[in-house]
C-alpha positions as CSV (number, residue, x, y, z in Angstrom):
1,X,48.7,1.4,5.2
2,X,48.5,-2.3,5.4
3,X,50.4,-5.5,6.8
4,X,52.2,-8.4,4.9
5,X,49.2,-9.9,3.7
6,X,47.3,-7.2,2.4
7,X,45.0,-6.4,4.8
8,X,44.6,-2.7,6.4
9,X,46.8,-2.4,9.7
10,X,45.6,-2.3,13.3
11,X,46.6,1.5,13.3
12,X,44.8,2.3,10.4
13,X,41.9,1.0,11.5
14,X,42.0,2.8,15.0
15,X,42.8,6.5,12.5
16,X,39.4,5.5,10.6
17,X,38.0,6.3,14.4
18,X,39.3,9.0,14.5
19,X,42.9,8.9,16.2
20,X,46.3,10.4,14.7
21,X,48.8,7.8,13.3
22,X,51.0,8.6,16.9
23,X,48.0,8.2,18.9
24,X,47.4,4.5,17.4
25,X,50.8,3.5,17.2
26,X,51.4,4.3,21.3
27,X,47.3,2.6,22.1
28,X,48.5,-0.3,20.3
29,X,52.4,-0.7,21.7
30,X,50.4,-0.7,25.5
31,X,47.8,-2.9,24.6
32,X,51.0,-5.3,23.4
33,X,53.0,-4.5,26.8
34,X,51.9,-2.6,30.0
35,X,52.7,-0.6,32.2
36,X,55.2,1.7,30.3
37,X,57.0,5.1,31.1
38,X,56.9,7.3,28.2
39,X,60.2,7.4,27.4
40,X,59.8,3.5,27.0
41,X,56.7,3.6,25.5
42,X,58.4,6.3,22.4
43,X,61.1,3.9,22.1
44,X,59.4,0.9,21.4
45,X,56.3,2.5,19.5
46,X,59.1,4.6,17.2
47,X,57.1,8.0,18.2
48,X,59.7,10.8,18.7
49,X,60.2,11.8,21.9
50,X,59.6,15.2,21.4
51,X,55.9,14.1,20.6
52,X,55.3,11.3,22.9
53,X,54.2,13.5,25.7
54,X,51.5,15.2,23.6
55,X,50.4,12.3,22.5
56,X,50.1,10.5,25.6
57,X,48.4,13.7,27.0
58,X,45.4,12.9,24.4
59,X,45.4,9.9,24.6
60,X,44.9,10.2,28.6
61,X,42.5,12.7,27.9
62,X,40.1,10.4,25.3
63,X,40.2,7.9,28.2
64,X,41.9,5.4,26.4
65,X,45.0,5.4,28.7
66,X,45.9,5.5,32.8
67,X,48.1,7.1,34.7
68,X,50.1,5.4,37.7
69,X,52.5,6.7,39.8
70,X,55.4,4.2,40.3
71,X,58.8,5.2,42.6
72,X,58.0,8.8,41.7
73,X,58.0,8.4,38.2
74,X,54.5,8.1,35.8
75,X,53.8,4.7,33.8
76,X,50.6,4.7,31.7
77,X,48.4,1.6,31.5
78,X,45.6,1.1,28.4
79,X,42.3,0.6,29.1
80,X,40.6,-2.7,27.6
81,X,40.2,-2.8,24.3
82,X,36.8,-3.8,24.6
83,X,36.0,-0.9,26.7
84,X,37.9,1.7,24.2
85,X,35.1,0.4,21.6
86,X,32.0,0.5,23.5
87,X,32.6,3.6,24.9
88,X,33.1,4.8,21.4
89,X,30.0,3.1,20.1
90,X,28.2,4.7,23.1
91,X,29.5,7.9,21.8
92,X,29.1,7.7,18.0
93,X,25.3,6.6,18.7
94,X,25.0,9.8,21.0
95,X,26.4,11.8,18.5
96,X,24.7,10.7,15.6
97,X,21.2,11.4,17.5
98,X,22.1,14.4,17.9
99,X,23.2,15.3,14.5
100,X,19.9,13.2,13.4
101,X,17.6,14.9,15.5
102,X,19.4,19.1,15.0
103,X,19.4,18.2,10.7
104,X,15.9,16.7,10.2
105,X,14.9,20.0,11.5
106,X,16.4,21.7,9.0
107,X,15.8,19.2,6.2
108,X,12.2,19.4,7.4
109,X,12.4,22.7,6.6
110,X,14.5,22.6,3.3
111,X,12.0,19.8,2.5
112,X,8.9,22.0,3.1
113,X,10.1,24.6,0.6
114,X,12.3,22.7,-2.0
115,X,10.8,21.2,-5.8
116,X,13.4,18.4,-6.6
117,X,13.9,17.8,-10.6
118,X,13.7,14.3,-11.8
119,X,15.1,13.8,-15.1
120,X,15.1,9.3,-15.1
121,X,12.2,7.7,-15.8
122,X,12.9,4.5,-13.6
123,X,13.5,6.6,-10.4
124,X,9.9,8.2,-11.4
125,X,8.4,5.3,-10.9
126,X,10.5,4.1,-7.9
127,X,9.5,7.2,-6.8
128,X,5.4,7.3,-7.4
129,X,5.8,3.3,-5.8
130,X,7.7,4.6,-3.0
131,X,4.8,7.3,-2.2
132,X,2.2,5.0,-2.6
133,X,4.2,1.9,-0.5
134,X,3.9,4.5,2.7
135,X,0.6,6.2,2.3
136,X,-1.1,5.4,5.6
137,X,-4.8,7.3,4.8
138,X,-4.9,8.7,0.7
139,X,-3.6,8.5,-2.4
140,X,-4.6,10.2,-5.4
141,X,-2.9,9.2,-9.1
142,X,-3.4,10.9,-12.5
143,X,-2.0,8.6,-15.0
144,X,-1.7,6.8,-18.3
145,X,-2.0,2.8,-19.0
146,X,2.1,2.2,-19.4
147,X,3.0,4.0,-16.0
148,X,-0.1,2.2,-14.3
149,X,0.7,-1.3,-15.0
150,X,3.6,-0.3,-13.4
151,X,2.5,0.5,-10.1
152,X,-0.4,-1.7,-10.4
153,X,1.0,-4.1,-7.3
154,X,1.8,-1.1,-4.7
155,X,-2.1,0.4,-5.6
156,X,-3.3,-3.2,-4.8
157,X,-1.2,-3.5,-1.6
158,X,-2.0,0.3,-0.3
159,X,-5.8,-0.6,-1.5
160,X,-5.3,-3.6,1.4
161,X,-3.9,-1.5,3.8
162,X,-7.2,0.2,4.0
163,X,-5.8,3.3,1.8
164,X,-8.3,5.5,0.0
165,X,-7.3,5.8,-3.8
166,X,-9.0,7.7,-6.5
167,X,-7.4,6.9,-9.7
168,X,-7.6,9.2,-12.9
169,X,-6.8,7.2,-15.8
170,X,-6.6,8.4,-19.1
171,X,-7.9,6.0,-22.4
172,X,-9.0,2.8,-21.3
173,X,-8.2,0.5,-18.1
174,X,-7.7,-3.1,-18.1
175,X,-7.6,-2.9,-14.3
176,X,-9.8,-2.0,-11.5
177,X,-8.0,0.2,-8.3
178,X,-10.2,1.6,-5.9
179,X,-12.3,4.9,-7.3
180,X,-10.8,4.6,-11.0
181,X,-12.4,7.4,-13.4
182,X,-11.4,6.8,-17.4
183,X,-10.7,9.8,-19.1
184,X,-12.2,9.4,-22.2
185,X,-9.5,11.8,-24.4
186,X,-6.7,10.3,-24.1
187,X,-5.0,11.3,-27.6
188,X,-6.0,14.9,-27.5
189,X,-4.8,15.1,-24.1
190,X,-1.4,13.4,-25.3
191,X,-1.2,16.1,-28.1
192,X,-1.7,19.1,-25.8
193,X,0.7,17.9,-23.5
194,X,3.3,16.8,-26.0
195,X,3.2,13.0,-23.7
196,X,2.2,11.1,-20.9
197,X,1.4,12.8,-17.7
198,X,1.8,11.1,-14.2
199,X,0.7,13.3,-10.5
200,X,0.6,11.3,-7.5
201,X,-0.3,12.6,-4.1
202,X,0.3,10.9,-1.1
203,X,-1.2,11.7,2.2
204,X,-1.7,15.3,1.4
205,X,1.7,15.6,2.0
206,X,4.0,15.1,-0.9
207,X,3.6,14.9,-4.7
208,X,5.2,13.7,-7.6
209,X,4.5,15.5,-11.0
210,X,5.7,13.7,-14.2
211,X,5.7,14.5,-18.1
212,X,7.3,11.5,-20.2
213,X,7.9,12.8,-23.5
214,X,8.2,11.1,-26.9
215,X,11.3,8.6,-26.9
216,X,11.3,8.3,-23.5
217,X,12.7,11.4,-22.0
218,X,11.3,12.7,-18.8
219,X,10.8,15.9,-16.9
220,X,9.7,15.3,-13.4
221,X,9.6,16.8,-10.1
222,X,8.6,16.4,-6.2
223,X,8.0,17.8,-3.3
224,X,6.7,18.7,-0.1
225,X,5.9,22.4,-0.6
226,X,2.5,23.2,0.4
227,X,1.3,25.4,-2.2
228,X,2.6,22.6,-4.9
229,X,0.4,20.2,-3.0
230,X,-2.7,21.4,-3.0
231,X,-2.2,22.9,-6.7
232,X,-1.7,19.0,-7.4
233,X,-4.8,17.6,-5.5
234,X,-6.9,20.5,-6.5
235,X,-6.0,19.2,-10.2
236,X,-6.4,15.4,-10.0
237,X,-9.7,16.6,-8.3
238,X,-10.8,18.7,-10.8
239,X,-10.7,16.0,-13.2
240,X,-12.6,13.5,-11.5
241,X,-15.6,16.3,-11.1
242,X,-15.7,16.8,-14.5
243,X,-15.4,12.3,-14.9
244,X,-18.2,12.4,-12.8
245,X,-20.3,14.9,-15.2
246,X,-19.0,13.1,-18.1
247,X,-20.0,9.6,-17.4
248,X,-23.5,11.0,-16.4
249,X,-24.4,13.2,-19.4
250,X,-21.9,12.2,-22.2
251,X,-24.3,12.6,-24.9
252,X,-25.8,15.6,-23.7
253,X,-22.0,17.1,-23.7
254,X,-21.0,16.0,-26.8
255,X,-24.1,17.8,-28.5
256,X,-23.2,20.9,-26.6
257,X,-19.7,21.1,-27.2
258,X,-18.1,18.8,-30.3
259,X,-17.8,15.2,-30.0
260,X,-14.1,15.7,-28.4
261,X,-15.6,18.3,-26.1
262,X,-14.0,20.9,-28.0
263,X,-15.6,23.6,-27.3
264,X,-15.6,22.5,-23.4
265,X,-11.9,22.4,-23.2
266,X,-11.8,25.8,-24.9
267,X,-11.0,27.8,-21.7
268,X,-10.5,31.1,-23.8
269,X,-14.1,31.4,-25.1
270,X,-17.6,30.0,-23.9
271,X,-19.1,28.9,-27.4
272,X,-21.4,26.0,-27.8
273,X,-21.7,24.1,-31.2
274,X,-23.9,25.7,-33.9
């Protein structure tokens, strides 16, 4: 519905808040000329007169018309215009708190339980910057050189909000980020896992869990469930411990157990080299 030059009409506008074609047609033939007896008002707004009752009726009853008697017979009046559309406002904004407080309830509670799949590797790390951008106490990251230079700017800005950040790093780091531990592995790690691995945890309350295979592809998730939290964090943690050992008695490991830690990572048997 539009007017001569193209733009949307006054009535459709007033039916985009809500209001029946009738219902805008008689508001805006009022607004034009006041007061008006219904049978007027269907002549010159084109409603039929076997509707113009009902829709004066709801148009009375959403406040947007008057009633005055006048030699015994009814004339209707609009209200301002101005009043019609903050009242409305008033209303929408009620309404929407409402909904906004009664849904993030349930969202809350869809969000506590729910793994969501990410499949693109740009919203991955949108995501993982996102998480760290409003971390307000920790942050934990388990990740390879391509995806860290990446979020290399939103670990520096959390790092200055006062954020605590342990970084697990696999291969070597150009960069420095808080508590960063280099996993010394990288390649065999890559093999076993068939590509790059990125977990972050934020706050202790949500996680992001990434695998970007070879040419690109991704298979990703996040979350808010509980269990899938602490499996996360108990993980990234993991790692660092063993860091920590590493860095401390490298040689004495690598005598014990194969160069690559073979027989270390061998979670299947407890053998130590011959």
């Amino acid at each position: 519905m539009v007017d001569t030059i193209g733009l949307r009409s006054p009535v459709s506008r007033l039916m985009e808040l809500g209001l029946s074609e009738y219902e805008a047609r008689g508001y805006i033939t009022l607004l034009k000329e006041y007061p008006r007896t219904a049978y007027e008002l269907g002549k010159t707004s084109g409603i039929p007169t076997s509707k113009i009752y009902e829709v004066l009726k709801k148009l009375t009853a959403r406040g947007m018309v008057t009633v005055i008697a006048k030699d015994k017979s009814k004339r209707y009046l609009p209200i301002p215009l101005e009043d019609f559309l903050s009242r409305h406002k008033r209303e929408m904004e009620s309404a929407m708190q409402s909904v906004r407080k009664t849904l993030s309830q349930t969202a809350a509670g869809v969000e506590s339980i729910s793994i969501w799949n990410i499949l693109d590797y740009d919203f991955l790390i949108e995501k993982a910057k996102g998480m760290i951008d409003g971390a307000s106490r920790t942050v934990l990251i388990s990740i390879w050189r391509d995806e860290l230079e990446k979020i290399e700017d939103n670990v520096r800005g959390a790092l200055d909000r006062g954020v605590k950040i342990a970084v697990l790093h696999f291969g070597q780091s150009r960069v420095k980020l808080g508590k960063l531990y280099q996993h010394p592995i990288e390649d065999t790690v890559f093999q076993e896992k068939g590509g790059r691995c990125i977990t972050v945890v934020s706050d202790s309350q949500e996680v992001l869990i990434g695998t970007v295979l070879r040419y690109g592809t991704v298979e990703g998730a996040w979350s808010r469930n509980r269990s899938f939290i602490t499996m996360a964090e108990e993980y990234i943690k993991h790692d660092i411990y063993i860091m920590k050992i590493v860095a401390r008695f490298d040689r004495l490991l690598k005598e014990r157990f194969g160069m690559r830690y073979e027989n270390l990572r061998d979670v299947f048997t407890d053998k130590e080299v011959q």
